[in-house]
MOPAC internal coordinates of N, CA, C and O (Angstrom, degrees):
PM7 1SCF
backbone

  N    0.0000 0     0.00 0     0.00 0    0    0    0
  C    1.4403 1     0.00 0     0.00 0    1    0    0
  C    1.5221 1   108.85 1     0.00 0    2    1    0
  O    1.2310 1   122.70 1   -49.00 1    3    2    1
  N    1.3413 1   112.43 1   131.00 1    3    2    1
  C    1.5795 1   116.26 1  -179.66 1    5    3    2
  C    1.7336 1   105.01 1   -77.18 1    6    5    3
  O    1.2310 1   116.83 1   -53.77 1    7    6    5
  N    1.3547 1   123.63 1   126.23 1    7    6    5
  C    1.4864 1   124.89 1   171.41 1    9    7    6
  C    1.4697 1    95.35 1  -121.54 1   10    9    7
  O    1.2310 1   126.70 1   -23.89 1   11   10    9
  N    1.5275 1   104.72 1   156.11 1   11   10    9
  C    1.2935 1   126.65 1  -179.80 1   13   11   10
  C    1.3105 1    93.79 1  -134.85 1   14   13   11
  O    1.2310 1   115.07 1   -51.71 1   15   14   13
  N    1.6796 1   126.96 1   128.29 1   15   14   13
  C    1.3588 1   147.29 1  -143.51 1   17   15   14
  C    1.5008 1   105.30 1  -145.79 1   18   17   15
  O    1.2310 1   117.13 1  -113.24 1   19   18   17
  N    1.0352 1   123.06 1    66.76 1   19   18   17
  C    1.7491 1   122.90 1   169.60 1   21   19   18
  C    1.9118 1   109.92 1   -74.52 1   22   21   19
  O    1.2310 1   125.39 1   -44.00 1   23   22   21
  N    1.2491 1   107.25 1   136.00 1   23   22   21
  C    1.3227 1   109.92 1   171.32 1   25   23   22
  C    1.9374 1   105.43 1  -111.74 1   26   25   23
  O    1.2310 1   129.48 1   -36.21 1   27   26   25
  N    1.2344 1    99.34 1   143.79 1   27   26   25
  C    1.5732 1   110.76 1   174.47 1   29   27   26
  C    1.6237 1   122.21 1   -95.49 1   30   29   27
  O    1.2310 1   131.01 1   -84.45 1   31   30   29
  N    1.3989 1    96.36 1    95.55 1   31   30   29
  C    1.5684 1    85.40 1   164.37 1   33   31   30
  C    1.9557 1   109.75 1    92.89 1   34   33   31
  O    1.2310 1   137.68 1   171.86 1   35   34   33
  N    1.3452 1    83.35 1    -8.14 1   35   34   33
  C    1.7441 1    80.16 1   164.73 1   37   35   34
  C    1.4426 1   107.15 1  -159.37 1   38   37   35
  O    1.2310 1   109.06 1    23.08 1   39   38   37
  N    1.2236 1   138.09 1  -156.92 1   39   38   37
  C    1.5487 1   139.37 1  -158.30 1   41   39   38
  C    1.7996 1    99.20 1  -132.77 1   42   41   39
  O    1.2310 1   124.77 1   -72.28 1   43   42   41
  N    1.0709 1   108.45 1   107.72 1   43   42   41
  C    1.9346 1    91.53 1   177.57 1   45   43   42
  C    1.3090 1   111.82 1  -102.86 1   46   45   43
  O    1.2310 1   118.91 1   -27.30 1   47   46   45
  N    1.3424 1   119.69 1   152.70 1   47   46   45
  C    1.5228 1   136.98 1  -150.25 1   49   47   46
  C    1.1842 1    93.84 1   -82.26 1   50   49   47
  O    1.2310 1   118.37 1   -15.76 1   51   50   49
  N    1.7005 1   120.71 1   164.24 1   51   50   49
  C    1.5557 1   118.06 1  -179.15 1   53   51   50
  C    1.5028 1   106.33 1   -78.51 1   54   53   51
  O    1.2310 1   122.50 1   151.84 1   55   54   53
  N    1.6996 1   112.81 1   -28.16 1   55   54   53
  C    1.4043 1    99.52 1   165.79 1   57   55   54
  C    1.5732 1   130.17 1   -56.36 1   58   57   55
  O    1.2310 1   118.11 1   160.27 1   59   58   57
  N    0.9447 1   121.20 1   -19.73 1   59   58   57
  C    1.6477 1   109.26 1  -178.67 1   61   59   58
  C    1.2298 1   116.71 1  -101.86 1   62   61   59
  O    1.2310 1   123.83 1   163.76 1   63   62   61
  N    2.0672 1   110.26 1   -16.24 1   63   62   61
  C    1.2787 1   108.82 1   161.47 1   65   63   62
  C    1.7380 1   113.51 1   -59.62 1   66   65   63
  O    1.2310 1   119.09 1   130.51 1   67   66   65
  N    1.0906 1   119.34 1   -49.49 1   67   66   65
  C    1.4107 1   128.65 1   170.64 1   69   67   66
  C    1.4644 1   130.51 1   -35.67 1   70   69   67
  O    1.2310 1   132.37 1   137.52 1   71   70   69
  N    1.2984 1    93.71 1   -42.48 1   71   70   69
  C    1.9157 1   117.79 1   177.59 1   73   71   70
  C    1.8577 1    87.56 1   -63.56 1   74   73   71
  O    1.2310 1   135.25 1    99.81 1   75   74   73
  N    1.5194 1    88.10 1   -80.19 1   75   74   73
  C    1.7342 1    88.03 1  -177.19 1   77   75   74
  C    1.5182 1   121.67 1   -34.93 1   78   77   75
  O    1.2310 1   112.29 1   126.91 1   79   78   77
  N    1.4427 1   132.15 1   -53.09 1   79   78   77
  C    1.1184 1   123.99 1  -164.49 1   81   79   78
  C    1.8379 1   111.66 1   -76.31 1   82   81   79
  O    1.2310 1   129.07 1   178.31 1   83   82   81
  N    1.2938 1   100.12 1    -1.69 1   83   82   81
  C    1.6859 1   116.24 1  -162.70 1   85   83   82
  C    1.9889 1    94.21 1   -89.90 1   86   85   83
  O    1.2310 1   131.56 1   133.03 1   87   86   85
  N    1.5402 1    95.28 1   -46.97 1   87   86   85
  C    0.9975 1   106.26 1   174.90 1   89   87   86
  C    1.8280 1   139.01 1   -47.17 1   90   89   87
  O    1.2310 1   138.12 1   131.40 1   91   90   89
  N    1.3770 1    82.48 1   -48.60 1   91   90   89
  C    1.7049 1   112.27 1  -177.14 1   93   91   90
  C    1.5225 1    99.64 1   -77.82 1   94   93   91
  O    1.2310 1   121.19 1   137.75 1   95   94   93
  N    1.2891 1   115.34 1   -42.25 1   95   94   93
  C    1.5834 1   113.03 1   165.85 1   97   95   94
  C    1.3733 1   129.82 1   -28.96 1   98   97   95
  O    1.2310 1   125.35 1   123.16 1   99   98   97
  N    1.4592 1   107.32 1   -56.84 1   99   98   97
  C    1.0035 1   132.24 1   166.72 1  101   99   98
  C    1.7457 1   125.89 1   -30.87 1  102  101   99
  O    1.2310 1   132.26 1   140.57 1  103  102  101
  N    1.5014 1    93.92 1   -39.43 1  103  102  101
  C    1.5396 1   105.89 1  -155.62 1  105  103  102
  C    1.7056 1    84.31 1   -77.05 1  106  105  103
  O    1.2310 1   118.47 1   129.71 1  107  106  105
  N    1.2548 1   120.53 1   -50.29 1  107  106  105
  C    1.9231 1   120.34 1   173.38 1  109  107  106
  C    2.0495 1   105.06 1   -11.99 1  110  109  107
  O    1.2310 1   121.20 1   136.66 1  111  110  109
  N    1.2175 1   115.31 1   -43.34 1  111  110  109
  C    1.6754 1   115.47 1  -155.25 1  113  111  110
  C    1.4678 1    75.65 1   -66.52 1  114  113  111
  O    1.2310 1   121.33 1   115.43 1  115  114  113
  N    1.1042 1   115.07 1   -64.57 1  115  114  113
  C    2.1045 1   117.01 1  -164.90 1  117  115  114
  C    1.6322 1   111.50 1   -44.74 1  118  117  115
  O    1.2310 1   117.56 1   126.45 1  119  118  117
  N    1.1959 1   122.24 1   -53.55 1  119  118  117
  C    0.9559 1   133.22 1   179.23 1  121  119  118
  C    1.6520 1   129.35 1  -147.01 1  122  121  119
  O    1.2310 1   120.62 1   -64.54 1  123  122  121
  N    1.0986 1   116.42 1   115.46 1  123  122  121
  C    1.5598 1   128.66 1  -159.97 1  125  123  122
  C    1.4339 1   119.01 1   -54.13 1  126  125  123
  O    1.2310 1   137.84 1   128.11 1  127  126  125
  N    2.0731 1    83.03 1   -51.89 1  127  126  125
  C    1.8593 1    96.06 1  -176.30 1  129  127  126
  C    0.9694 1   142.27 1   -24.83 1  130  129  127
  O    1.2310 1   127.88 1   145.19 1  131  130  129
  N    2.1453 1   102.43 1   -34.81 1  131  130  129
  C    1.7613 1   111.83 1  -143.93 1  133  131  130
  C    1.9631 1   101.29 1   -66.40 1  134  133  131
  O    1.2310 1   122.38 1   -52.71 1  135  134  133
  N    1.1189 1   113.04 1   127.29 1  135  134  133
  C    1.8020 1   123.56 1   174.78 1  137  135  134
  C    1.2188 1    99.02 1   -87.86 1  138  137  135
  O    1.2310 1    97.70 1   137.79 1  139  138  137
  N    1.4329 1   157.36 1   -42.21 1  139  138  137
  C    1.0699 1   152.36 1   148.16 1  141  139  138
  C    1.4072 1   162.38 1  -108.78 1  142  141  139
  O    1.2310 1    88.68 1   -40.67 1  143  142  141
  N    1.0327 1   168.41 1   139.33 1  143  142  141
  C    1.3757 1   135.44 1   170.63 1  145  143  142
  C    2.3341 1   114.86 1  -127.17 1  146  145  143
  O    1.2310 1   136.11 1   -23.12 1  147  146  145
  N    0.9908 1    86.42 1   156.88 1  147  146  145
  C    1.6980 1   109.10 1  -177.25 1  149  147  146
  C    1.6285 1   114.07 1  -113.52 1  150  149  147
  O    1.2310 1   123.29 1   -62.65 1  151  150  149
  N    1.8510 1   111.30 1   117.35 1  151  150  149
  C    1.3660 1    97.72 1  -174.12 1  153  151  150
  C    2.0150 1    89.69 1  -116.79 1  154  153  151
  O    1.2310 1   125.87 1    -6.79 1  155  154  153
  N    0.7591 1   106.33 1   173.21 1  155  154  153
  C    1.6029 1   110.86 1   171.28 1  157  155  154
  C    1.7347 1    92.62 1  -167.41 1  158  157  155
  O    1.2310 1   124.88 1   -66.56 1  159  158  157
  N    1.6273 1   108.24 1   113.44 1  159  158  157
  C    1.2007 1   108.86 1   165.01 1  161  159  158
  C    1.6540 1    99.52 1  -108.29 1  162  161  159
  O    1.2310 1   125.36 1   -32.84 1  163  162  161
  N    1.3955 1   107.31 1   147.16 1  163  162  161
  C    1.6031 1   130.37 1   178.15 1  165  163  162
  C    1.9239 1   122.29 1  -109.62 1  166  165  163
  O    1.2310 1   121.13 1   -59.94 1  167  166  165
  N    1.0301 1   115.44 1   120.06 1  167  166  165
  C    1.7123 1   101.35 1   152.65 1  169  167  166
  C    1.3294 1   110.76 1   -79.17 1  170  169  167
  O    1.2310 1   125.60 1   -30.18 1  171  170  169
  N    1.5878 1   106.85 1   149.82 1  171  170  169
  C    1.4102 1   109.05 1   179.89 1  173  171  170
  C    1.6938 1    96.64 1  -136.19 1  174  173  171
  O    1.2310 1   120.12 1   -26.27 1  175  174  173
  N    1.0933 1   117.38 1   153.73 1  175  174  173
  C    1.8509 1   134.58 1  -177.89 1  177  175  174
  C    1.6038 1   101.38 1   -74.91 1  178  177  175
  O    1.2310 1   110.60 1  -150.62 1  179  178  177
  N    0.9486 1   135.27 1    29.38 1  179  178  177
  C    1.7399 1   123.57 1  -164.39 1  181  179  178
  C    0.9634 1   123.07 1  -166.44 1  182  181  179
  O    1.2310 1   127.73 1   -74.23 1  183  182  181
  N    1.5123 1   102.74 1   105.77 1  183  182  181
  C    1.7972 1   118.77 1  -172.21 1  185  183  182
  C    1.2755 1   119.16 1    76.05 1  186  185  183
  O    1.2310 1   119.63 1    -4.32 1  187  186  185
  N    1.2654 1   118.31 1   175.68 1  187  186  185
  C    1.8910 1   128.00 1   165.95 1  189  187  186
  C    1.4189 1   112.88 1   -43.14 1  190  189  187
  O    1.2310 1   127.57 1   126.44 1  191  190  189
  N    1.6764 1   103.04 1   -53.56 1  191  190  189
  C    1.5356 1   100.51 1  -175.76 1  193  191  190
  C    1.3265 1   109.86 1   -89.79 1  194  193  191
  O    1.2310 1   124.57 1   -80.62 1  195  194  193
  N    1.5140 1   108.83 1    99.38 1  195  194  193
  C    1.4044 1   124.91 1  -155.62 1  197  195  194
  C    1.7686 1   114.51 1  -100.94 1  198  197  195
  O    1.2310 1   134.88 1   156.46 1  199  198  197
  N    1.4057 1    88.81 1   -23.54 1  199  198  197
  C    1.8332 1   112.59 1   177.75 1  201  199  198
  C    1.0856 1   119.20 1  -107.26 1  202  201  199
  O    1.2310 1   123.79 1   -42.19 1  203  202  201
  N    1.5385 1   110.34 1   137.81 1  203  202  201
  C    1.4489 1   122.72 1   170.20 1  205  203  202
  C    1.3167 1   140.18 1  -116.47 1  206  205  203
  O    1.2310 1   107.63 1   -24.24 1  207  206  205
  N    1.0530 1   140.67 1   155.76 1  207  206  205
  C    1.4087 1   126.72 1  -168.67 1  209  207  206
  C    1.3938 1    89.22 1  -152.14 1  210  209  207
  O    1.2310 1   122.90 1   -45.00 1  211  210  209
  N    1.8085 1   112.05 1   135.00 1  211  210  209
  C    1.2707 1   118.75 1  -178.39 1  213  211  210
  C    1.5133 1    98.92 1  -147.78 1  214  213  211
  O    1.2310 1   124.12 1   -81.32 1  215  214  213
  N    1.6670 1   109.70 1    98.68 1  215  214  213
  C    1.4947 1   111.34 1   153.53 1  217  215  214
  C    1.7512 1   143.72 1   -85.45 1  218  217  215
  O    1.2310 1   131.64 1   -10.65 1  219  218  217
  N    1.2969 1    95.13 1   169.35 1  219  218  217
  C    1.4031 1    84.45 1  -159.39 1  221  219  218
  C    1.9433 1    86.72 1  -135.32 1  222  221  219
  O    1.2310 1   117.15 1   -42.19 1  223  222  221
  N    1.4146 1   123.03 1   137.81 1  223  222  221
  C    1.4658 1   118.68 1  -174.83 1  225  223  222
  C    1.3785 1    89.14 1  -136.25 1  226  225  223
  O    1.2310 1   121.19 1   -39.18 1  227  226  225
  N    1.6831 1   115.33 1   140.82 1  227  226  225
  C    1.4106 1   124.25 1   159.32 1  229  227  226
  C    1.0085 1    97.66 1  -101.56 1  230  229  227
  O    1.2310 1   126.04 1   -36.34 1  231  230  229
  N    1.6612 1   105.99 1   143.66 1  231  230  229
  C    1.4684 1   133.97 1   170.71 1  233  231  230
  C    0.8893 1   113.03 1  -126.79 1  234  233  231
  O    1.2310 1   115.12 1   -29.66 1  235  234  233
  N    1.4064 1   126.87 1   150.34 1  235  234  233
  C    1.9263 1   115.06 1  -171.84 1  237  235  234
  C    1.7154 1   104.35 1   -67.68 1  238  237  235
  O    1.2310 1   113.80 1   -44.08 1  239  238  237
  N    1.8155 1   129.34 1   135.92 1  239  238  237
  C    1.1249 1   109.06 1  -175.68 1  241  239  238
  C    1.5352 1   110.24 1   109.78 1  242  241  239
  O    1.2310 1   119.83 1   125.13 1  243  242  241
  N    1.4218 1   117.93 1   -54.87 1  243  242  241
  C    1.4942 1   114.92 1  -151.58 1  245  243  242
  C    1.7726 1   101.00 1  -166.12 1  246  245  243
  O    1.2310 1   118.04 1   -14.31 1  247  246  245
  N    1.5996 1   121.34 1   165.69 1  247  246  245
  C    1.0560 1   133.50 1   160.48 1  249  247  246
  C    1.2422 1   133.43 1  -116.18 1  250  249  247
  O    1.2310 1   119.14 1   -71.28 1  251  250  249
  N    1.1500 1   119.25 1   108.72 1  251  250  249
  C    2.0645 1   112.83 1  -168.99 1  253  251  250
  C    1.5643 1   100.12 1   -77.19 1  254  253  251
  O    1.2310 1   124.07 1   -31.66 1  255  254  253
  N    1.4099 1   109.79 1   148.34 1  255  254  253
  C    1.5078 1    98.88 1   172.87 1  257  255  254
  C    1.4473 1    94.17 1  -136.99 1  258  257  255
  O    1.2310 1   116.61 1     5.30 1  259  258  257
  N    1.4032 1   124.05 1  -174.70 1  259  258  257
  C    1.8742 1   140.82 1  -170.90 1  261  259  258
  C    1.2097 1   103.84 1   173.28 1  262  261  259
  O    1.2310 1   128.11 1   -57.26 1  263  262  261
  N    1.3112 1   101.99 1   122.74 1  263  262  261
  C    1.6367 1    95.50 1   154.54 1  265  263  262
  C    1.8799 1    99.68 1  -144.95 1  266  265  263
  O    1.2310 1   126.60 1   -10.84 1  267  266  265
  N    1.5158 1   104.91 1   169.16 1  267  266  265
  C    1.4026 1   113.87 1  -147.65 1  269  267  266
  C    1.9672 1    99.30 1  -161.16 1  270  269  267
  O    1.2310 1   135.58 1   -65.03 1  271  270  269
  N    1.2617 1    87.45 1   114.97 1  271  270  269
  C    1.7852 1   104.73 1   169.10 1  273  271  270
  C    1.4158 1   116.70 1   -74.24 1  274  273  271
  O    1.2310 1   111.85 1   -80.50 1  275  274  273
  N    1.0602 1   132.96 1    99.50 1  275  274  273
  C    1.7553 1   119.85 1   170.09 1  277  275  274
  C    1.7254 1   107.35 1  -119.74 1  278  277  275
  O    1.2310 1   120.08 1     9.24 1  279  278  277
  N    1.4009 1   117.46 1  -170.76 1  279  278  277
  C    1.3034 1   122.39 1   153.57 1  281  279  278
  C    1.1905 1   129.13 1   -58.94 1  282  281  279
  O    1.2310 1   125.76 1   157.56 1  283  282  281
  N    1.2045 1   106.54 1   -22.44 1  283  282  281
  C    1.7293 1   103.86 1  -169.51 1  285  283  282
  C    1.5405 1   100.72 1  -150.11 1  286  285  283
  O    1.2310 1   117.22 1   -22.94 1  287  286  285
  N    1.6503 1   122.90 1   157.06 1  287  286  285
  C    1.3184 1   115.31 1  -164.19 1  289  287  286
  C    1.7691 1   103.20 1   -86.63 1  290  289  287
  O    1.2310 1   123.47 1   161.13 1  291  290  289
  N    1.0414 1   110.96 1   -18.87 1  291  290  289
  C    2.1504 1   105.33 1   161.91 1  293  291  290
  C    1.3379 1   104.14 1   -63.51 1  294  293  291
  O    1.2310 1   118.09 1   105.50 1  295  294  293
  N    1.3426 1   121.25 1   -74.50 1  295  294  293
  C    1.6792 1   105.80 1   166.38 1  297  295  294
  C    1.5803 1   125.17 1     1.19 1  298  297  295
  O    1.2310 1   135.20 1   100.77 1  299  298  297
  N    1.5691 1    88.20 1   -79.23 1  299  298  297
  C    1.6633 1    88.69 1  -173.68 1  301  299  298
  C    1.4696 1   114.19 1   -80.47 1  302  301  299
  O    1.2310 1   115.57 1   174.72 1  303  302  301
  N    1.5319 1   126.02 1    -5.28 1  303  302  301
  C    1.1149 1    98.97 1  -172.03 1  305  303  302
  C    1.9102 1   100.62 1   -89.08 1  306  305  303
  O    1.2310 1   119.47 1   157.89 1  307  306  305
  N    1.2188 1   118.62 1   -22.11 1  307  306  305
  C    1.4672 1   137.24 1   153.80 1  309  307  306
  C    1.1691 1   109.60 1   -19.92 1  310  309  307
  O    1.2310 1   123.52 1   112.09 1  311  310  309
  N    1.5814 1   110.86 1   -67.91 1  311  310  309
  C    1.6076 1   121.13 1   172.26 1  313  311  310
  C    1.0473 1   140.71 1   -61.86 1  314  313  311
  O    1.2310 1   124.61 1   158.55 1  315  314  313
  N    1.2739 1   108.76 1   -21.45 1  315  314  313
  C    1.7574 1   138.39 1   173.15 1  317  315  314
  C    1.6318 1    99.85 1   -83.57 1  318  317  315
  O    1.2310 1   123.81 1   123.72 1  319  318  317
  N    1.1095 1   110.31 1   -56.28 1  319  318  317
  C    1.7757 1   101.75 1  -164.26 1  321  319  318
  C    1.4439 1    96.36 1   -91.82 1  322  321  319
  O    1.2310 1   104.81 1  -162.43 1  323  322  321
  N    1.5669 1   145.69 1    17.57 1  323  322  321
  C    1.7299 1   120.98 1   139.85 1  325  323  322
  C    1.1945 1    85.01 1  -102.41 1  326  325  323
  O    1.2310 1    89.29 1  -150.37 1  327  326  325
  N    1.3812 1   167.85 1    29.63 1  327  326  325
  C    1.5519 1   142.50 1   110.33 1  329  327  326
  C    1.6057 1   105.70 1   -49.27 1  330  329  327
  O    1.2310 1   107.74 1   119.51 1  331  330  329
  N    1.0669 1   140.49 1   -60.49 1  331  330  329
  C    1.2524 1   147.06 1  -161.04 1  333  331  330
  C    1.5930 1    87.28 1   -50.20 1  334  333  331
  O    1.2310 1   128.99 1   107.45 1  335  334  333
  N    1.5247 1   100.29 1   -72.55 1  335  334  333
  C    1.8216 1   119.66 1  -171.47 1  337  335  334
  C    1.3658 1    91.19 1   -15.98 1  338  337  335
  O    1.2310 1   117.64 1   110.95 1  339  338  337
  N    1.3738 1   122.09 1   -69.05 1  339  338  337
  C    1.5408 1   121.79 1  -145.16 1  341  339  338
  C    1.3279 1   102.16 1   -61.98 1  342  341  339
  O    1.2310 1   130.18 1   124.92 1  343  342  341
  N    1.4153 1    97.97 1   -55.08 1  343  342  341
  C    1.5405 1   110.45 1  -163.80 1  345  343  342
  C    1.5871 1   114.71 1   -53.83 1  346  345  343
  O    1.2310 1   121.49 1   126.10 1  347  346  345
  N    1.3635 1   114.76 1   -53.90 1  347  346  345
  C    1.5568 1   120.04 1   147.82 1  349  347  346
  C    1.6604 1   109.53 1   -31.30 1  350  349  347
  O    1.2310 1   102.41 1    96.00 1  351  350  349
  N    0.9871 1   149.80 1   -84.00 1  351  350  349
  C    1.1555 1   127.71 1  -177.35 1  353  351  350
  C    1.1833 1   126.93 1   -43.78 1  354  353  351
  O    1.2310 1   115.61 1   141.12 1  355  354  353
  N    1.7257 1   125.94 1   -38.88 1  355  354  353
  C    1.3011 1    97.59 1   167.37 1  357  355  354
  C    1.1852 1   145.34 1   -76.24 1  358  357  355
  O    1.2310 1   127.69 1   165.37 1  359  358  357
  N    1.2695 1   102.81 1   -14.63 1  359  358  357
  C    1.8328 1   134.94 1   163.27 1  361  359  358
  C    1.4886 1   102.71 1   -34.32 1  362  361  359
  O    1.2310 1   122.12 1   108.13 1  363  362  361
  N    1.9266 1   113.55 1   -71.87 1  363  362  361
  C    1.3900 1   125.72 1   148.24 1  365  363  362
  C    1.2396 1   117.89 1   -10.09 1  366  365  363
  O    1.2310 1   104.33 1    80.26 1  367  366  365
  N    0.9470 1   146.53 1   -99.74 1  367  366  365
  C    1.2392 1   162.90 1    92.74 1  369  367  366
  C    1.5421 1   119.04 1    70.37 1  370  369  367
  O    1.2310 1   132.27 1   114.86 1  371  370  369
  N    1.3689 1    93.90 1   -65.14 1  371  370  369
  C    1.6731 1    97.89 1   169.65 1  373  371  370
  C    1.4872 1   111.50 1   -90.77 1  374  373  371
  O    1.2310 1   114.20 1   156.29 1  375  374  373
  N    1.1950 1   128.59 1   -23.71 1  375  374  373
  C    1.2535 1   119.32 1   162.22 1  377  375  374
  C    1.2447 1   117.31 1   -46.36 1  378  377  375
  O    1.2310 1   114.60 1   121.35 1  379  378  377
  N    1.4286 1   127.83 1   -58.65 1  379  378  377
  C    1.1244 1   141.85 1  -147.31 1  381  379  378
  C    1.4752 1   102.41 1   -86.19 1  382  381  379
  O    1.2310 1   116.24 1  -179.52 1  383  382  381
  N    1.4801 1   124.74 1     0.48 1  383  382  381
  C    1.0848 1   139.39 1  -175.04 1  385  383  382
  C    1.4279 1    90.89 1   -89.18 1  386  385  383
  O    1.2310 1   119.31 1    91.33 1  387  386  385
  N    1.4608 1   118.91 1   -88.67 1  387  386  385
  C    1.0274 1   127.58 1   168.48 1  389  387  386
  C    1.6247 1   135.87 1   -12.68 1  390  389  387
  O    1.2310 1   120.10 1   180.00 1  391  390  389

């Protein structure tokens, strides 16, 4: 799956781009369809959970999105992509209904 990964406001290492793109990979076993995905991680001024990660997946039809505050940007992107997981399945799901 092709992702396009902008970071805000700071420079992110190829390791966590890697984590992320390893990650999102993943989501392919659930559902085959996805043609793209969109990451934008953020710093934010407020509290512990200071990082954000907000994806964005095309699916033929529709766009799933998640995003997720943690301490650290694996954290959230962790948290973001089993939101996706689910949501991808029901996507699955109702297709297959259909």
């Amino acid at each position: 799956m092709k992702v396009q990964m902008q970071s805000v406001h700071f420079t992110a290492d190829q390791k966590l781009l890697d984590f992320i793109q390893k990650r999102l990979d993943k989501l392919e076993t659930f559902y085959d369809r996805v043609t793209e995905g969109e990451v934008i991680m953020r710093l934010n001024n407020e509290g512990i959970a200071n990082k954000r990660v907000e994806i964005k997946l095309y699916v033929p039809g529709s766009t799933l999105f998640s995003q997720e505050d943690a301490g650290t940007f694996e954290a959230a992107a962790d948290a973001a992509a089993e939101q996706l997981k689910k949501q991808l399945i029901r996507h699955k799901e109702k297709q297959v209904a259909h």
